[in-house]
C-alpha positions in Angstrom: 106.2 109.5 70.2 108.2 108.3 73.7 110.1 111.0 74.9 113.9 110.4 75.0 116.0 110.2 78.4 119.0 112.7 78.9 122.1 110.3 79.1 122.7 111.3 82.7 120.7 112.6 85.8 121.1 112.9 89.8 118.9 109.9 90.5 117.5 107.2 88.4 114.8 105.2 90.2 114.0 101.5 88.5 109.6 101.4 89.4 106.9 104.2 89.7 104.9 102.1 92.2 104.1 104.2 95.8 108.1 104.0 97.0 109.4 104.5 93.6 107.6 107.9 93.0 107.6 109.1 96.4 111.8 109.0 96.4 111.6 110.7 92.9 108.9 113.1 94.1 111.3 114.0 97.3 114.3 114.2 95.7 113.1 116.4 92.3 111.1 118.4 95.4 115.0 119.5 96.1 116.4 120.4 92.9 117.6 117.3 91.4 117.7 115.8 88.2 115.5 112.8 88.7 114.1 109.4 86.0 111.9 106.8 86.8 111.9 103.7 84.8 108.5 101.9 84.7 108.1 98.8 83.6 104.6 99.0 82.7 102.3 101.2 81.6 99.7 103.0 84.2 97.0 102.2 85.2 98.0 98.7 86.1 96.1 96.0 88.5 98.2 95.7 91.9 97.0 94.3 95.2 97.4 96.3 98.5 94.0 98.7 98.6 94.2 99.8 102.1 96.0 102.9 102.9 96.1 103.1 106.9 96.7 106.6 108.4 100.4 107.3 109.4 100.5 107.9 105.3 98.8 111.4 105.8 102.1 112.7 106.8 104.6 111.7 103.4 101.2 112.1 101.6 101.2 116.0 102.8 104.9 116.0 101.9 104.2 114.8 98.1 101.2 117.1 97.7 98.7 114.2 97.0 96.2 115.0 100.1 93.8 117.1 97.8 94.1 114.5 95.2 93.0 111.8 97.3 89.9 114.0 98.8 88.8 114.8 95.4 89.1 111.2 94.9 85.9 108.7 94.6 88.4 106.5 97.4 86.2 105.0 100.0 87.1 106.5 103.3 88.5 104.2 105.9 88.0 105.5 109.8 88.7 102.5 111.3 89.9 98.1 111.6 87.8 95.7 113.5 88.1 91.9 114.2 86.2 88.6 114.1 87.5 85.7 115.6 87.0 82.3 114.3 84.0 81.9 116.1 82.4 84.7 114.2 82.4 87.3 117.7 82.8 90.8 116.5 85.3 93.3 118.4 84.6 96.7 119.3 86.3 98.7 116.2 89.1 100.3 116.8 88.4 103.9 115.3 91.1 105.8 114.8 89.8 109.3 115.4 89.0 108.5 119.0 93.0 107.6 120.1 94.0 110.3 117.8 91.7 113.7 116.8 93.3 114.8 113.6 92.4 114.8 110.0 94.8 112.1 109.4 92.9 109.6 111.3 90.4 109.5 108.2 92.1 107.8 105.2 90.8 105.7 102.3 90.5 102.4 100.8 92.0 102.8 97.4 92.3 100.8 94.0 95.8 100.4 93.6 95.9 100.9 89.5 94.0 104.8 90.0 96.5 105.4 93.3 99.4 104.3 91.9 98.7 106.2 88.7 97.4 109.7 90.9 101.0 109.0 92.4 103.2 108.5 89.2 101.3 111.8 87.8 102.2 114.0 90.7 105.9 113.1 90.5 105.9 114.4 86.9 103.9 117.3 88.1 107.1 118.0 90.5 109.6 117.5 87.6 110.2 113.9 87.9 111.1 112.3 83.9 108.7 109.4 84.1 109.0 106.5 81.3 106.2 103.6 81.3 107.3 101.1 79.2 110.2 101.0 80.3 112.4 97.6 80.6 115.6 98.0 83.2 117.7 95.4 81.8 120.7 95.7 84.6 122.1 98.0 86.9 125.7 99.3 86.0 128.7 99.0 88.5 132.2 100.5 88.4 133.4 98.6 91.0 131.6 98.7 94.2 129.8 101.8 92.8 126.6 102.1 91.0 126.4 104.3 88.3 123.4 103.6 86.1 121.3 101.1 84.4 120.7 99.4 81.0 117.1 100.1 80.0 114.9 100.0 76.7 112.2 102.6 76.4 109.4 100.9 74.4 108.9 98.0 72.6 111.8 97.2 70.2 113.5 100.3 71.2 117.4 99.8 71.6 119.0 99.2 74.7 121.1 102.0 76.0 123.2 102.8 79.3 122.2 106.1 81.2 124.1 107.0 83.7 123.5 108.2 87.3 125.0 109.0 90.8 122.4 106.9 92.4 120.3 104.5 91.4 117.2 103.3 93.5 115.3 100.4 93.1 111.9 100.3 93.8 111.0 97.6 91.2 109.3 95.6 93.8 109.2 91.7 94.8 111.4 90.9 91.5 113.8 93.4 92.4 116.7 93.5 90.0 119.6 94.3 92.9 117.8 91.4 95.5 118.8 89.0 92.8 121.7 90.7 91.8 123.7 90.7 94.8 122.3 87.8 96.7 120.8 89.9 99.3 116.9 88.8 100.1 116.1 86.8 103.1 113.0 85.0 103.4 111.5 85.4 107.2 111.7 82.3 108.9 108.6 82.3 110.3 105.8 83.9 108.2 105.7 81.9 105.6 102.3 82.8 104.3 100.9 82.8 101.0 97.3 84.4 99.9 94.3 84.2 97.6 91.5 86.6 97.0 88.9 88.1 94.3 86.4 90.5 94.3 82.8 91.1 94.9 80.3 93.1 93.6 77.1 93.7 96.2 78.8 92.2 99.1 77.6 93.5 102.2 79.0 96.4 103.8 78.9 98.0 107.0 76.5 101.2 108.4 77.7 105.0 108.6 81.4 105.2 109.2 81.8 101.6 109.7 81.0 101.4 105.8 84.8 102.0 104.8 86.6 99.8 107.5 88.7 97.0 106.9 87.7 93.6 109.0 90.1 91.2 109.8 88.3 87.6 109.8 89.6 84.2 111.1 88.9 81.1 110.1 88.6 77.9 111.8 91.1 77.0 114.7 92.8 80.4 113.8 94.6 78.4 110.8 94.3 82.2 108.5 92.4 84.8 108.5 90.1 86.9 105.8 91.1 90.2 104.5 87.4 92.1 103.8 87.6 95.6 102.1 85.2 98.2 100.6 86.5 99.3 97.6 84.6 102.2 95.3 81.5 101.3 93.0 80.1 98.5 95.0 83.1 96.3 95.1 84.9 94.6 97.8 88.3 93.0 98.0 87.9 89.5 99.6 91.0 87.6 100.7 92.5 84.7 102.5 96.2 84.4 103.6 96.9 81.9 105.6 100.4 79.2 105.6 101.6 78.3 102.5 101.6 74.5 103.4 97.3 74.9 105.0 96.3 76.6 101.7 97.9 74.9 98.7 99.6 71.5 99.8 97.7 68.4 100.1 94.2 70.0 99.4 93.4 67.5 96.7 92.9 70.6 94.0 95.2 73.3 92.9 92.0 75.2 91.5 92.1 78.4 93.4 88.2 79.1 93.4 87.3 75.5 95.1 90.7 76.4 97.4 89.2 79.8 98.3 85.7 78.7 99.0 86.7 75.8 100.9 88.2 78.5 103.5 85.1 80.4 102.9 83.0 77.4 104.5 85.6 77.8 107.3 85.3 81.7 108.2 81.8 82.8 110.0 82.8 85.6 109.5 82.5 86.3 105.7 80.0 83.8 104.9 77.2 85.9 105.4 78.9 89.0 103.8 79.1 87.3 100.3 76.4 85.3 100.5 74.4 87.2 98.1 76.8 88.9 96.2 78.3 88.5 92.7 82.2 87.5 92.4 83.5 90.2 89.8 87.1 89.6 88.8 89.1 86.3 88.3 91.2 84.7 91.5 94.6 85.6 92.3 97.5 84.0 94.4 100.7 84.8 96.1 102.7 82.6 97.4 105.6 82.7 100.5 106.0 86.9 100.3 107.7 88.0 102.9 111.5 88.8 102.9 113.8 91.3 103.7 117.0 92.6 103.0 120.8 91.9 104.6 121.6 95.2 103.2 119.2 98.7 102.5 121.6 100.5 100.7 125.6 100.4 99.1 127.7 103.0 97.1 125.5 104.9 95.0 122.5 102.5 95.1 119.1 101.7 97.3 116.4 100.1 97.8 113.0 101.2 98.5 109.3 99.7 99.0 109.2 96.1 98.2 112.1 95.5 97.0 113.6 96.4 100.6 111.3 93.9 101.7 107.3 92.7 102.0 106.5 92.1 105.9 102.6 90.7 105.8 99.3 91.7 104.6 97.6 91.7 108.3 97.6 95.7 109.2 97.7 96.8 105.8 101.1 98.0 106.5 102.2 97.6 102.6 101.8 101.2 101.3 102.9 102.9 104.9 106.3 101.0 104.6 106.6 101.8 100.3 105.9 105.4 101.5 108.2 106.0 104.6 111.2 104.0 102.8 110.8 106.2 100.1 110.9 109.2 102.4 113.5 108.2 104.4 115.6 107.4 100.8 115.0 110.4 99.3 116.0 112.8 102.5 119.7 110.6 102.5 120.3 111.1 99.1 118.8 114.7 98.5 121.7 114.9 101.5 124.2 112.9 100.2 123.7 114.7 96.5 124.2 118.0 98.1 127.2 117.6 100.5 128.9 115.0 97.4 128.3 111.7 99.5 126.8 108.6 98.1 128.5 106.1 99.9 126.7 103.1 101.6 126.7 105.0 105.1 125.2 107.8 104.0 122.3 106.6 101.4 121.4 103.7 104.0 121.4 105.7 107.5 117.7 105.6 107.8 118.0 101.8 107.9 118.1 101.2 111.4 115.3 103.2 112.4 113.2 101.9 109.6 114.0 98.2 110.5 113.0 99.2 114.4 109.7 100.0 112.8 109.0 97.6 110.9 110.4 94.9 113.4 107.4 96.2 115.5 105.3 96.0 113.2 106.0 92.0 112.6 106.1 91.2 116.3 102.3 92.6 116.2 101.9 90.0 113.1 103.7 87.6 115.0 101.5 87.7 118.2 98.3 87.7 115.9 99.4 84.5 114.3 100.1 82.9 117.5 96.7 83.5 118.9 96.9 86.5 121.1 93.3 88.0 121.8 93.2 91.7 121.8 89.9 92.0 123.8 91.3 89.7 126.7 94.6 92.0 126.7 93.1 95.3 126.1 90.2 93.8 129.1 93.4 93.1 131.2 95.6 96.6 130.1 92.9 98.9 129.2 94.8 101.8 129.7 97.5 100.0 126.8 94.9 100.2 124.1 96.1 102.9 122.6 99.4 101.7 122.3 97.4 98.6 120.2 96.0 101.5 118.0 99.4 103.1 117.3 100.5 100.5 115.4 97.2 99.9 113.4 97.5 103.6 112.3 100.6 102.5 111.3 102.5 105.0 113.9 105.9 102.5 114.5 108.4 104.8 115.4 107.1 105.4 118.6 109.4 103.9 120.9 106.5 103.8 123.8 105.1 100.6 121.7 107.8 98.4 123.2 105.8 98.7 126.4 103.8 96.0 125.0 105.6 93.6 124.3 106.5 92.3 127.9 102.9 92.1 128.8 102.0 90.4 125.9 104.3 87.5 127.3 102.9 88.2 130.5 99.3 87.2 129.3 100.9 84.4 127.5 102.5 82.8 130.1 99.3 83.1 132.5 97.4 81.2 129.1 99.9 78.6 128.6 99.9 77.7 132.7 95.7 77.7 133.1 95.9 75.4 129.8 98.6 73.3 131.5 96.3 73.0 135.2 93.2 72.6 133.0 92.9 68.5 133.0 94.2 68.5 136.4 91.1 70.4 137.8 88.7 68.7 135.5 90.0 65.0 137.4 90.0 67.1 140.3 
């Protein structure tokens, strides 16, 4: 029998993916009367398996650590690169810039994560509802004040009400569409495709759990390689929208995928003998953001604030933090009687500054910057490099970088500019 909702609570949050429970979790952490509204029923498939290790410290918040290492996760201790010429970089392990217990993380399947995470929000008092269909959030004006849901198949729609809602129903988000407010990113338009294999190769010792980032030919994408549990790795290509699906002469996404296989050195040999295990997926043109985080009595969280980019596995460490930084301006706002726009959104600067650094790293990979020629050239800047792989982006020392990063690209673009004239020289 499906349990029935109370007509009214604190906070009603529309998802139990990552941001969606850890903003319940938080705020029912604080007293509050808090539902989530899931559209589907857990475990479900989702894509995202790398957890990177700035999420140790809203983990430790929620409770989950001892979960997760009593988990069968693979641990993850470090990134490396190949470039399209298949030359390996030194790993960048994140135990060496940073000696804490944080800097070992894991590699998780997203449908036992995201269900570890919906079951520890219940186990802090969170009402969670699977099956749940969020037809529309209500408005009194400016001011939201609950939703129109169904609980179960056939059941009847009915209006709960609430002083805030959050919506943390990801890349379909109901109050994007709603109010008009997503904004594609003008520059990475990317799309992706990827599958799994069973038997791939994998790495030695602690090398075993860490993700590689491979290029393909002429840098035109790159190849997402993860160890998952049980023998299986998570294979993927993202590369532009327009150089993986337009004028390929197929739409068939396994000769689309293997085509870009044939151009990555990188992964050839890692599959080569292994067994594909699941069907292929694609997403197309995925990142956005929002004009606006939060209004009067509503916010958004996770993807539905926005999806940067799959390169630095940045996807659960932004669902996490948003949901963190939520809940602590609504658990405020509910206590002091304040759920205006100011005060559920006044973590949104800081979490744009963050995740603005976190692009511009993107940014700088798509346009071809070498780390080993910049960290050869800045050695004692490395570090800085790792901080934002760990996902630590609300250090403000990162924006050291930046101006040397034009620095080396300005000394690139002028030898490629006096190249022919030396060669005739």
């Amino acid at each position: 029998m499906i349990a029935k909702p109370q007509n009214d609570y604190d906070v009603i949050v529309i998802g139990g993916g990552p941001a969606g429970a850890t903003a319940a979790t938080l705020i029912a952490q604080q007293g509050h009367r808090v539902a989530v509204f899931e559209r589907d029923r857990f475990p479900r498939f989702h894509i995202g398996e790398s957890l990177i290790p700035q999420t140790y410290w809203v983990l430790q918040r929620l409770n989950m650590l001892d979960k997760l290492k009593g988990s069968p996760f693979v641990k993850k201790y470090s990134v490396q690169f190949i470039s399209d010429k298949g030359r390996l970089s030194e790993p960048f392990y994140f135990h060496d810039h940073r000696p804490h217990e944080s800097s070992q993380t894991w590699q998780v399947r997203r449908a036992e994560f995201d269900h570890l995470m919906l079951q520890n929000a219940r186990e802090h008092g969170v009402e969670c509802f699977e099956g749940a269909r969020v037809y529309d959030v209500l408005f009194e004006g400016a001011q939201a004040t609950g939703v129109r849901v169904s609980i179960g198949q056939d059941a009847p729609i009915e209006e709960i009400r609430a002083k805030v809602v959050v919506d943390a129903s990801g890349q379909q988000s109901l109050l994007l569409g709603k109010l008009g407010l997503r904004e594609w990113d003008p520059v990475l338009k990317k799309a992706a495709l990827w599958t799994y294999f069973k038997g791939a190769q994998r790495e030695a010792g602690q090398d075993e759990g860490g993700t590689i980032v491979m290029q393909t030919h002429e840098k035109k994408g790159w190849f997402w390689y993860i160890p998952l549990q049980d023998d299986i790795v998570s294979v993927g290509v993202v590369a532009g929208y327009d150089h993986l699906f337009k004028n390929r002469g197929t739409t068939d996404f396994e000769t689309l995928f293997f085509e870009e296989v044939a151009r990555c050195p990188g992964v050839q040999p890692r599959i080569a003998n292994a067994e594909r295990c699941d069907i292929f997926r694609a997403q197309k043109e995925y990142s956005y953001r929002t004009r606006q985080a939060a209004g009067d009595g509503w916010v958004m969280v996770g993807d539905a604030f926005g999806f940067l980019d799959p390169l630095y596995s940045s996807g659960i460490l932004l669902a996490l933090v948003s949901g963190e930084m939520a809940a602590d301006a609504i658990s405020e706002g509910l206590t002091k009687g304040d759920t205006s726009r100011a005060q559920l959104g006044r973590w949104e600067g800081v979490y744009n500054q963050g995740m603005d650094r976190m692009r511009r790293l993107v940014c700088e990979f798509y346009d071809g910057l070498n780390f080993g020629k910049f960290v050869r050239k800045h050695p004692d800047k490395k570090g800085l490099i790792t901080d934002i792989l760990i996902g630590d982006i609300y250090n403000d020392k990162i924006d050291e970088l930046w101006p040397l990063i034009d620095e080396l690209k300005r000394e690139e673009a002028a030898m490629a500019a006096t190249a022919p004239l030396a060669m005739v020289g």
